[in-house]
C-alpha positions in Angstrom: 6.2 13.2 26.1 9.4 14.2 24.0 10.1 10.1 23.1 6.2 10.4 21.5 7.0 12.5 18.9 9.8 10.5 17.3 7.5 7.6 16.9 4.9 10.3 15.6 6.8 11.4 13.1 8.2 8.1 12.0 4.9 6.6 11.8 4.0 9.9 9.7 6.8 9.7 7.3 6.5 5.4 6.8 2.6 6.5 6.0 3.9 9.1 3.5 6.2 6.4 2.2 3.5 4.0 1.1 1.7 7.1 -0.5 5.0 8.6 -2.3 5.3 5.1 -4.1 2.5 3.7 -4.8 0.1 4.3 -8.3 -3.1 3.7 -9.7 -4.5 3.1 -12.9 -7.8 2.1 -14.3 -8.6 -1.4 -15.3 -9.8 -2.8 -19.0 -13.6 -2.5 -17.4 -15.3 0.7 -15.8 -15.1 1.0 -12.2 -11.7 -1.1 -12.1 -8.5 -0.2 -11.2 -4.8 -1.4 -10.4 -3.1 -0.2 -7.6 0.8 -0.6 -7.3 2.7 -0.2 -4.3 5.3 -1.6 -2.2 6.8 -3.5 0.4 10.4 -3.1 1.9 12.1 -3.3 5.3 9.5 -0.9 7.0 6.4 -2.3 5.6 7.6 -6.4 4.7 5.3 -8.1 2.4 4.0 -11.0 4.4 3.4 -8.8 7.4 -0.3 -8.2 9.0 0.3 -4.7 10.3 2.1 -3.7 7.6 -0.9 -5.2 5.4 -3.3 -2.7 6.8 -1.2 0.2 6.6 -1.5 -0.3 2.9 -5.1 -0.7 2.9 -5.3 2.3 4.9 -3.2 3.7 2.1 -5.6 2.1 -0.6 -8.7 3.6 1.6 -7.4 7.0 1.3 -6.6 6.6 -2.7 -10.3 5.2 -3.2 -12.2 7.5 -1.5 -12.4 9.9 -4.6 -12.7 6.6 -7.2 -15.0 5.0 -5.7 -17.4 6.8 -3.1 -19.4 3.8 -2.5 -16.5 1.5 -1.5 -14.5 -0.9 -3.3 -13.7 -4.3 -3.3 -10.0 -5.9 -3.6 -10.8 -8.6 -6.1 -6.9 -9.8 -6.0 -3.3 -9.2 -4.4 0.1 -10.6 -6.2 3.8 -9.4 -5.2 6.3 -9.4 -7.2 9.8 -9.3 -5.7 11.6 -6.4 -6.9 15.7 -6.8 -5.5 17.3 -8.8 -2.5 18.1 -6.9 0.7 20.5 -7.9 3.4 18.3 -7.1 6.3 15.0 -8.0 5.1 13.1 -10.3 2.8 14.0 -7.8 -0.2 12.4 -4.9 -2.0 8.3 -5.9 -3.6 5.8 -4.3 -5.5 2.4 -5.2 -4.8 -0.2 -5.0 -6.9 -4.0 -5.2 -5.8 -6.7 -5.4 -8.6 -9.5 -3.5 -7.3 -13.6 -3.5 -8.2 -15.6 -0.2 -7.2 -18.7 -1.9 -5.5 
């Protein structure tokens, strides 16, 4: 039981992570928006898992926007910096479409 709560916490503070650096701004038509966030070492840009912990991110950011769901109408990363130990530093963008 005491090893679960390191990974709890860790998983926890990744989650607060994507939160703590992400933004979102409306789109040029009603009921759009941009969402910018990122991808790193803990959450690498080509990876699945790490794919849906930023739509569970986006989910969460949503649910006040758009209470009927939304729609991601496009994703594009940009690469931010180089790291040493991973495939560098991203932001990703996702244009998004209440539905």
């Amino acid at each position: 039981m005491r090893m679960l709560l390191p990974v709890v916490l860790l998983a926890a503070c990744a989650d607060m992570q994507i939160g703590y650096q992400s933004s979102l701004e409306p789109g040029r038509d009603p009921g759009t928006f941009r969402w910018k966030t990122v991808a790193d070492t803990i959450y690498p840009v080509e990876s699945e898992a790490a794919e849906r912990a930023r739509m569970g991110q986006l989910r969460k950011v949503m649910d006040s926007a758009c209470p009927s769901g939304f729609v991601v109408e496009n994703r594009q990363a940009t690469k931010r910096m180089d790291a040493a130990i991973s495939s560098g530093i991203w932001d990703v963008y996702y244009d998004v479409r209440c539905s």
